[in-house]
N, C-alpha and C positions, 0 to 999 in steps of 0.2 A: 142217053136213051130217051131222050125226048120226042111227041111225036112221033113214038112207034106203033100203035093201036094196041100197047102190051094190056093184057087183063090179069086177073087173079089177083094173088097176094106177092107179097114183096119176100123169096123164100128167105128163111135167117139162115140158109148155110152162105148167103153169098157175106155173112160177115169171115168166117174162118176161111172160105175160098179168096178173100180177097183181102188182107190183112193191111196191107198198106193204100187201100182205096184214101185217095186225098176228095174229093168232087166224086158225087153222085147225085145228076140231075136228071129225075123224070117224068118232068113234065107236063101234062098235056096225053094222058095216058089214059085208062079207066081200069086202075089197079085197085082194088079194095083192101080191108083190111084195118088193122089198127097201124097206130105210130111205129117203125122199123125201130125201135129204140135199141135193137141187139146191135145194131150198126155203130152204137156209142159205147165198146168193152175198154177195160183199161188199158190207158196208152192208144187210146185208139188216134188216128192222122187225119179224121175225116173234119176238112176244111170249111166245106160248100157242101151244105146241102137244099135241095130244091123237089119238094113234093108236092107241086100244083096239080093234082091228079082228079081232083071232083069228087072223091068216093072214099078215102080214106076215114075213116070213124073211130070214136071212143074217145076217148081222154088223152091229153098231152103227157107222157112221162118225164119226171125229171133227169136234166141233163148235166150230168158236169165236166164237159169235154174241155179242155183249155185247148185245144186244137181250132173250134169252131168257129168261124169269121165270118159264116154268111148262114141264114135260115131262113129259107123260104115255106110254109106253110101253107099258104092261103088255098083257098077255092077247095077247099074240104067239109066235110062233115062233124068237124070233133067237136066235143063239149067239155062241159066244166071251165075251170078255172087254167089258167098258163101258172105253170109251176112258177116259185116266186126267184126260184134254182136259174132262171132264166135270166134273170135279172145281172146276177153276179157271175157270169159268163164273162172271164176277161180279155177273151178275143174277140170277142162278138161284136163287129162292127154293123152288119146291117143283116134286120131281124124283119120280115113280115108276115103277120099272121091277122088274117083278116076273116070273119066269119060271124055271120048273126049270133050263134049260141057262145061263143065263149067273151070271159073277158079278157081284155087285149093290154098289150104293154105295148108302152109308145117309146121309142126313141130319143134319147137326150144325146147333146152331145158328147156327153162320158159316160153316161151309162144308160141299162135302162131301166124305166121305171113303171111300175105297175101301178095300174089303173083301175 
């Protein structure tokens, strides 16, 4: 769903609508809102996720998905601190979250580690 000029918010029914979503990338959007964190229920499949949207705001929720392999975050609005929950993500091969107001966790190559 990238690049589709989608607005508003990110609705939570499309977690029970879509129970086995693996990848949800959208991109380049101007969706507002906070973190879609309903998209991470137990047992959830979702692999890839990618919210470069510019407009997303609040605080990062913690995550504990052992499904998750990819996190793309960056070019948003949140604040605070990246949960520390992030870290010990044991799929989590490649994490970007880039943004003046928060503090960031960098990449190792076993884990990652907060900064």
């Amino acid at each position: 769903l990238s690049k589709q000029a989608l607005h508003g918010s990110i609705p939570e029914t499309w977690s029970s609508r879509l129970p086995n979503l693996q990848t949800f990338i959208i991109g380049k959007n101007q969706l507002t809102g906070t973190f879609p964190d309903f998209l991470f229920f137990e047992n959830s499949l979702l692999g890839t996720l990618a919210l470069s949207t510019k407009k997303l705001s609040g605080s990062l929720p913690p995550i504990s998905s052992s499904a998750l392999r990819a996190l793309r975050i960056e070019e948003n609005l949140f604040t605070g601190s990246v949960p520390t929950e992030y870290g010990t993500l044991q799929g989590l091969r490649k994490c970007l979250v880039c943004a003046r107001s928060l503090e960031l966790l960098f990449l190792s190559q076993e884990s990652l580690i907060h900064a």
